[in-house]
TORBA-206618 format. One record per residue (C-alpha): residue number from 0; x, y, z. Coordinates in nm, 4 decimals. Layout:
N
@i=NUM x=X y=Y z=Z $
...
This chain:
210
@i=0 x=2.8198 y=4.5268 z=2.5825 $
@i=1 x=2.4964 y=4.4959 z=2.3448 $
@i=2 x=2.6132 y=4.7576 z=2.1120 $
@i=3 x=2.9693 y=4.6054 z=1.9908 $
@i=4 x=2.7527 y=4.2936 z=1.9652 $
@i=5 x=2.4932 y=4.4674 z=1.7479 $
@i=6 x=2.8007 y=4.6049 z=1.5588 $
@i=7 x=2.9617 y=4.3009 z=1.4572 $
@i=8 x=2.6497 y=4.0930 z=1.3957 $
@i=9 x=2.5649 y=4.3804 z=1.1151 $
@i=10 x=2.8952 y=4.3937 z=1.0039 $
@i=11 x=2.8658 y=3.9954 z=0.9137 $
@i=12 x=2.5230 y=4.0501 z=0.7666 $
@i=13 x=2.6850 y=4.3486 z=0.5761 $
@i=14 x=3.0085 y=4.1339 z=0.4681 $
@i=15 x=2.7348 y=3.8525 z=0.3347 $
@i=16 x=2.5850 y=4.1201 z=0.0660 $
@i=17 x=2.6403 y=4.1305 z=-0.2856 $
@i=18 x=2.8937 y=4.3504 z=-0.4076 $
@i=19 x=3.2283 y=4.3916 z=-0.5641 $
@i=20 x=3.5507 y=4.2586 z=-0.3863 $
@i=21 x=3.9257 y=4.2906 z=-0.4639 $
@i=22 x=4.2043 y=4.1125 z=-0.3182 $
@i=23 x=4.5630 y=3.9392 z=-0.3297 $
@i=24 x=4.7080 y=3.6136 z=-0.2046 $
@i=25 x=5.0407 y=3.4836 z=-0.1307 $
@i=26 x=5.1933 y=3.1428 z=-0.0704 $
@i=27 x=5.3657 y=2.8298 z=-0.2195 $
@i=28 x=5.3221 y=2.6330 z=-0.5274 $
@i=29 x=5.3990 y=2.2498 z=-0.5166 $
@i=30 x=5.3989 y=2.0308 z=-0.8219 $
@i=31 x=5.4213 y=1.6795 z=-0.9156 $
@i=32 x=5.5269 y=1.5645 z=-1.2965 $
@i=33 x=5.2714 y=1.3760 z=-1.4764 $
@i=34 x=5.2202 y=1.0699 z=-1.6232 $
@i=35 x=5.5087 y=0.9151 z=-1.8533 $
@i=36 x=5.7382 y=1.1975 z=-1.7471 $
@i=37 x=5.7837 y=1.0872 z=-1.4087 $
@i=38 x=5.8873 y=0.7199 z=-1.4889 $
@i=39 x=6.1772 y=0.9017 z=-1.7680 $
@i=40 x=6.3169 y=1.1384 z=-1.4754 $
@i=41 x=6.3632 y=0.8520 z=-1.3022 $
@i=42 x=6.5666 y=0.6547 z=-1.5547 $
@i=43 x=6.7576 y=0.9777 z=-1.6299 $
@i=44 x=6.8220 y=1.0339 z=-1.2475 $
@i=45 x=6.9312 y=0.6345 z=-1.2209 $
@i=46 x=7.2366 y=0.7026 z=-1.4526 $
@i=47 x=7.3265 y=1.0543 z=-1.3853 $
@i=48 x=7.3465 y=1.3127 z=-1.0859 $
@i=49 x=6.9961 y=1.4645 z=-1.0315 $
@i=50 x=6.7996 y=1.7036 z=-0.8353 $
@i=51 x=6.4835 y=1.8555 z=-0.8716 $
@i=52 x=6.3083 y=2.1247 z=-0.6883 $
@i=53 x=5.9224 y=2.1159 z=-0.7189 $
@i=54 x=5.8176 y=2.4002 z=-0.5046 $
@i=55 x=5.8209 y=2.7845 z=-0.5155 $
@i=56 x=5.6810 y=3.1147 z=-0.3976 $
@i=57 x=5.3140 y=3.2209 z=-0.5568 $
@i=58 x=5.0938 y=3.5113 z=-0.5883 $
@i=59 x=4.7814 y=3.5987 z=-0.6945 $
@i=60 x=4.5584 y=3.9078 z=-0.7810 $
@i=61 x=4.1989 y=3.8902 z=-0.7752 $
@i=62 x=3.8726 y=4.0220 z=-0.7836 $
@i=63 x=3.5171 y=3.9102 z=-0.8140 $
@i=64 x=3.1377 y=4.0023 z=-0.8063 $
@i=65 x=2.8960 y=3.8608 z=-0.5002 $
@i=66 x=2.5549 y=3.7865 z=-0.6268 $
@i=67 x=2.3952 y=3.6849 z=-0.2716 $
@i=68 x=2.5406 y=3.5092 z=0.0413 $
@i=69 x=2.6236 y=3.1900 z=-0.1203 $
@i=70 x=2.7498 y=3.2306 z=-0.4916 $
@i=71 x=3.0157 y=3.4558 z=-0.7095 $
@i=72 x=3.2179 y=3.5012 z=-0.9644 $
@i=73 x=3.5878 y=3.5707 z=-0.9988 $
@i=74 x=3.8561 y=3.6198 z=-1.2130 $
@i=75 x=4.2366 y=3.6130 z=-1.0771 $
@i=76 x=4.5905 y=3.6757 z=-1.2102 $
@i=77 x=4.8149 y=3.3434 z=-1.0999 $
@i=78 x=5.1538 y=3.3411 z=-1.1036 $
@i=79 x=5.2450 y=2.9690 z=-0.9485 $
@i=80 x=5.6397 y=3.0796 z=-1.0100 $
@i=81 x=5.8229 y=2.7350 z=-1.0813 $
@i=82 x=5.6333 y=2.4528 z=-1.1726 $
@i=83 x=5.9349 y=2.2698 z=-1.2375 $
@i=84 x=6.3356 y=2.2808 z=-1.2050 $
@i=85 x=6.5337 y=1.9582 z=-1.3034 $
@i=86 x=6.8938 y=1.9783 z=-1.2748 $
@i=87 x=7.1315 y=1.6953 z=-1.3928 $
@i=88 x=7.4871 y=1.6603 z=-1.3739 $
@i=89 x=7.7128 y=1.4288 z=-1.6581 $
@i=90 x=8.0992 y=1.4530 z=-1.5800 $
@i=91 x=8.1417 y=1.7768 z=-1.6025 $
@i=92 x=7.8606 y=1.9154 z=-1.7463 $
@i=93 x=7.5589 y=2.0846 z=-1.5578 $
@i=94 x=7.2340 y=2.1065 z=-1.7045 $
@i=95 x=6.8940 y=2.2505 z=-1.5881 $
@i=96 x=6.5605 y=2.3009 z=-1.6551 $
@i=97 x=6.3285 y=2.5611 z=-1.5319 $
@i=98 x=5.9815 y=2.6140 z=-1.6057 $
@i=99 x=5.7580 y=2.9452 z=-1.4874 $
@i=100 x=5.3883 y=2.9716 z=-1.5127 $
@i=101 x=5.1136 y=3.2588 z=-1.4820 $
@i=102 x=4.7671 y=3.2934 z=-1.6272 $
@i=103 x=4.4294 y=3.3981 z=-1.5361 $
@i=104 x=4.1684 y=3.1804 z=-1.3876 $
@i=105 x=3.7737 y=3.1974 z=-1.4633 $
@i=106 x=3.5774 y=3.0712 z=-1.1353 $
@i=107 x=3.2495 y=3.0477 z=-0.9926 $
@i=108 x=3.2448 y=3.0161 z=-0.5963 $
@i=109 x=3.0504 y=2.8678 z=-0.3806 $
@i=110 x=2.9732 y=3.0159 z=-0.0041 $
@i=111 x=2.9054 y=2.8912 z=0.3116 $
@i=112 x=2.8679 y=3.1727 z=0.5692 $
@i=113 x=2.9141 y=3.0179 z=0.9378 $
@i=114 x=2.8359 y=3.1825 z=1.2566 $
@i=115 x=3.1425 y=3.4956 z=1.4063 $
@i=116 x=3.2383 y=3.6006 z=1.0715 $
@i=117 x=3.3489 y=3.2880 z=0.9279 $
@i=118 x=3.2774 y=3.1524 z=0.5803 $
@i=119 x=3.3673 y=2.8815 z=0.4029 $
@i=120 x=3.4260 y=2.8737 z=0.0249 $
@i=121 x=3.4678 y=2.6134 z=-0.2850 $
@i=122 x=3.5666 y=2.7300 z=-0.6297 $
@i=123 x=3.5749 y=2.5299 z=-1.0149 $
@i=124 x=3.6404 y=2.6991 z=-1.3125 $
@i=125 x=3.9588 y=2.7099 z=-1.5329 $
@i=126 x=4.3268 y=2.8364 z=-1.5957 $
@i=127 x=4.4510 y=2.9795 z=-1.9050 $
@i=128 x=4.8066 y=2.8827 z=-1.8411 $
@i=129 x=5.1810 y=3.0388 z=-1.9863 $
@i=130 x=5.4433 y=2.8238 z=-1.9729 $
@i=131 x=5.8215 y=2.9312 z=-2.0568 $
@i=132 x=6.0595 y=2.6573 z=-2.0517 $
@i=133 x=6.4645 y=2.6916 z=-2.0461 $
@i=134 x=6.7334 y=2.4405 z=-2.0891 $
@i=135 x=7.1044 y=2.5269 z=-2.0357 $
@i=136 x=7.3908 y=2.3583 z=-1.9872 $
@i=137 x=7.7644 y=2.4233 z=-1.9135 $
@i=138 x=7.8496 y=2.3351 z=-2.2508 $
@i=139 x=7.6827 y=2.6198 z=-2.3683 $
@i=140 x=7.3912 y=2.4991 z=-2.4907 $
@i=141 x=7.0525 y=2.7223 z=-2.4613 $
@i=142 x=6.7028 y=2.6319 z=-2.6076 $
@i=143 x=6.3533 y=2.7721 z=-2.4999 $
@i=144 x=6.0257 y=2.7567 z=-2.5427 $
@i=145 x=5.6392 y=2.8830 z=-2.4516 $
@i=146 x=5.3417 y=2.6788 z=-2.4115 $
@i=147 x=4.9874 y=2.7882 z=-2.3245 $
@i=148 x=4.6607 y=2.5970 z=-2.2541 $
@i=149 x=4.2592 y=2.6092 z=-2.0768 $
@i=150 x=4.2533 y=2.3259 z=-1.8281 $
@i=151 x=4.0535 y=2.2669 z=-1.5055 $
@i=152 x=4.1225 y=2.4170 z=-1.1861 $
@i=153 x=3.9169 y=2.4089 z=-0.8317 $
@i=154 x=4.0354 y=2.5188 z=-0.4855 $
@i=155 x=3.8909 y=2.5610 z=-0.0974 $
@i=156 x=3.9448 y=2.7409 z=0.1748 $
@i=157 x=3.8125 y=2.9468 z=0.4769 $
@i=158 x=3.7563 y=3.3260 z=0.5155 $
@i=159 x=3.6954 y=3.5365 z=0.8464 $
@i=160 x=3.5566 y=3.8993 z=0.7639 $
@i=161 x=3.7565 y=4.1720 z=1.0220 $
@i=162 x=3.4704 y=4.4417 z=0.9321 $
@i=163 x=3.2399 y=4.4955 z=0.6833 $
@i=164 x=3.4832 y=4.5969 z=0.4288 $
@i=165 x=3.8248 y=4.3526 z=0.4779 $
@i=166 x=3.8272 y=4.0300 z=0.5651 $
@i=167 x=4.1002 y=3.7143 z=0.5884 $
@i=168 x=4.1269 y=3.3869 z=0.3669 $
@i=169 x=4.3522 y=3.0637 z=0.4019 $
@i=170 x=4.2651 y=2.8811 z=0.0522 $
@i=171 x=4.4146 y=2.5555 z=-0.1231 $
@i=172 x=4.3329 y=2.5495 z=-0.4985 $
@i=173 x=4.4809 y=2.2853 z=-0.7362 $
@i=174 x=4.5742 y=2.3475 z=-1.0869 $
@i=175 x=4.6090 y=2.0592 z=-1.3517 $
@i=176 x=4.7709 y=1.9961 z=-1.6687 $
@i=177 x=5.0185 y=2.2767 z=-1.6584 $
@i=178 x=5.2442 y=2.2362 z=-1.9958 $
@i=179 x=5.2989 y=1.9713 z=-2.1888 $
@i=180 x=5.5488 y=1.6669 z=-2.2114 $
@i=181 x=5.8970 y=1.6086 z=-2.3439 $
@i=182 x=6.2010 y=1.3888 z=-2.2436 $
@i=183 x=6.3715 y=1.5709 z=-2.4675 $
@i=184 x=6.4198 y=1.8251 z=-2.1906 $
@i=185 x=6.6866 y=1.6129 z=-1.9870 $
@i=186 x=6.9268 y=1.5830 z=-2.3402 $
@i=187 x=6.8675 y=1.8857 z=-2.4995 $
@i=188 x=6.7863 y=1.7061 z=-2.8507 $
@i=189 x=6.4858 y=1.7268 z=-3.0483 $
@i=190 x=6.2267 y=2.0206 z=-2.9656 $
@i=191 x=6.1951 y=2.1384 z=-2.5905 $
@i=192 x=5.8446 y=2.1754 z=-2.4923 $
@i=193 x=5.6700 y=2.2734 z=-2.1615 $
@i=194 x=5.7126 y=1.9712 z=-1.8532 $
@i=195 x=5.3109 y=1.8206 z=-1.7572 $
@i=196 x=5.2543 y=1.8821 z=-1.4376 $
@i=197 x=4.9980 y=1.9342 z=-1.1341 $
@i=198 x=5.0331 y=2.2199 z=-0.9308 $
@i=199 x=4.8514 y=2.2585 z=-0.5821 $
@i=200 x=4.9042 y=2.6418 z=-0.4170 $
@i=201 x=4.8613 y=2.7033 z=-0.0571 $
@i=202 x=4.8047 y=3.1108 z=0.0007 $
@i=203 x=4.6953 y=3.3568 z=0.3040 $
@i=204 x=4.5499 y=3.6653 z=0.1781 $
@i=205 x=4.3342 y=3.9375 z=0.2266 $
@i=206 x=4.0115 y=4.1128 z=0.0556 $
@i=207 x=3.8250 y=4.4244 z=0.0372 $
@i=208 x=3.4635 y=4.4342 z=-0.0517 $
@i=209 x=3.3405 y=4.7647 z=-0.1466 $
């Protein structure tokens, strides 16, 4: 009995080292329009047929650097999927919008290792977001566009190490300011840019340190 103890008490001492980690996380994106935005959907959606769909599936690829048992340094492909898909209806005429966003995100983290494996973690830094925006309609109209931009981001979460080498993570991270605003998505006139939002992911994933 006193040697798997030993085992997994060095295995958390081991998992609390510095060194290099790799991993990948998967969940769901949910986003809320910002601002003025939200107050024109609503007028739009008072006079016409509307639906929107603010969630999606989300991914991430990361990897990072552990300088001692309480701080590193990461860098992470995002893709949050969606951000945004409006859909309006006039008559006959469908219309919808659909925006997509990836980037990479710069953070610092912040550990808290807890007793049987279990850490806890905190992490600021920023997003260099891509937007793509679409708008179609039935009538046969098609415009596009891309937007990028550096804004905040900051997440938390919980990890619990299986070994020395893999270990588990449930993490919430919020992204802000993701595109830019236009109401001229919802008529199709005048330039289409990217749709403002905030985007909080919720992800299970899994990391090796090496």
């Amino acid at each position: 009995m006193v040697v798997p103890v030993l085992a997994l008490a060095s295995g958390q001492s081991l998992a609390a080292e510095p060194g290099l980690y790799l991993g990948a996380n998967y969940g769901k994106t949910s986003s809320n329009v910002k601002g003025s935005q939200v107050a024109n959907y609503a007028d739009v959606c008072a006079v016409i047929n509307c639906s929107t769909d603010d969630s999606d599936k989300a991914f991430s690829l990361f990897g990072g650097y552990r300088f001692h048992r309480h701080l590193a340094a990461e860098i992470a492909y995002v893709n949050l999927g969606d951000t945004a898909v409006i859909g309006t209806r006039s008559g006959s005429v469908i219309t919808t919008t659909r925006q997509e966003t990836n980037g990479l995100r710069l953070a610092v983290v912040g550990l808290l290792p807890l007793d049987r494996g279990f850490t806890l973690f905190g992490k600021a830094g920023f997003y260099r977001w891509s937007s793509d925006v679409s708008f179609n309609n039935t009538d046969g109209a098609s415009l596009s566009a891309s937007e990028n931009g550096f804004k905040p981001s900051f997440g938390l979460g919980a990890e619990y190490s299986l070994n020395r080498n893999v270990s588990l993570q449930l993490a919430w991270d919020r992204y802000t300011a993701l595109g830019k605003s236009s109401g001229a998505l919802q008529s199709g006139t005048g330039p289409v840019k990217t749709i403002d939002v905030d985007a909080d992911l919720l992800s299970f994933g899994v990391s090796y340190r090496f």
